[in-house]
C-alpha positions in Angstrom: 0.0 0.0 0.0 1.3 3.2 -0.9 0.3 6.7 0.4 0.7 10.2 -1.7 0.5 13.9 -1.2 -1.7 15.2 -3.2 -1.2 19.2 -4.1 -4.0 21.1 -5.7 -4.6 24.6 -6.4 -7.7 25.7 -4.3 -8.8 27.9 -7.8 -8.4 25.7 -10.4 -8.4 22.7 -8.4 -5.4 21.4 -10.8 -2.9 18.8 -9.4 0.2 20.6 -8.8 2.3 17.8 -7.2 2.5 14.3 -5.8 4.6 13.1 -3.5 4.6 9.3 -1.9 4.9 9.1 1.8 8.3 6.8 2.6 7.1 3.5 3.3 9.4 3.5 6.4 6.7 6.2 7.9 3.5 3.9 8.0 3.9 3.5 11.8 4.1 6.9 12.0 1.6 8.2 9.4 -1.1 6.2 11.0 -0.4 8.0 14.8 -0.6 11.3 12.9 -3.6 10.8 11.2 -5.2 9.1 14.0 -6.4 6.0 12.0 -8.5 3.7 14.6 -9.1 0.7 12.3 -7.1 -0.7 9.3 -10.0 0.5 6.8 -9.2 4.1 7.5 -5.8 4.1 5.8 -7.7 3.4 2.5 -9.7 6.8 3.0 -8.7 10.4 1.4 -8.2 13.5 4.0 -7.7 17.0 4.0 -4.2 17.8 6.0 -4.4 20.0 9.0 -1.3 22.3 8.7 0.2 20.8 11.4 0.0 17.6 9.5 1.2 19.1 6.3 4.2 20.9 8.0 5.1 17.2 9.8 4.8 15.4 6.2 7.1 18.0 4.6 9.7 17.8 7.4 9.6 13.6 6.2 9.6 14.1 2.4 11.7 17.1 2.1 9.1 18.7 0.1 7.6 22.0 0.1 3.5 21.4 0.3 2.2 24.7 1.9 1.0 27.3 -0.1 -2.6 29.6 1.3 -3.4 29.0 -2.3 -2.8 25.4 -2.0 -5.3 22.0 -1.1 -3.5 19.3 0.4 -4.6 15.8 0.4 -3.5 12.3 1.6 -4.7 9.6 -0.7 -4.0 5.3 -0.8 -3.0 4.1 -4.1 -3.4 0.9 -3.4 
C-alpha cells in the first residue's frame, strides 16, 4: 500500500504535485492521522497544517502554499 500527497490549487483545483509518503513512515503516518481501524488508511483526508508541516519535514518537500489544497490519498 502506498500513500501520496496530493497538491492542488484551491482555484483551479489542478494537481500541482504528488509526493509518496516513505514506506518507512506507516507506523508513523497512522499516529498522525489518527487512523483507529485498518480500513481508515484506504480513506482520502484533507491535511491539518500541522500535519502538512510534519509530512514536509519527512519528504523534504515544500507542500504549503494559502493558495494550496493538500490531500492524503492510498493508491493501493
Amino acid at each position: 500500500m502506498k500513500h501520496v500527497i496530493e497538491v492542488f490549487d484551491r482555484q483551479t483545483e489542478e494537481l500541482l504535485l504528488s509526493v509518496e509518503v516513505p514506506n518507512s513512515r506507516h507506523q508513523e503516518l497512522a499516529k498522525l492521522m489518527n487512523w483507529q481501524t485498518p480500513e481508515d488508511e484506504f480513506d482520502g483526508y484533507d491535511l491539518s497544517p500541522e500535519q502538512v508541516q510534519t509530512l514536509e519535514t519527512w519528504t523534504g518537500k515544500i507542500l504549503r502554499d494559502a493558495n494550496h489544497i493538500v490531500q492524503l490519498v492510498c493508491i493501493e
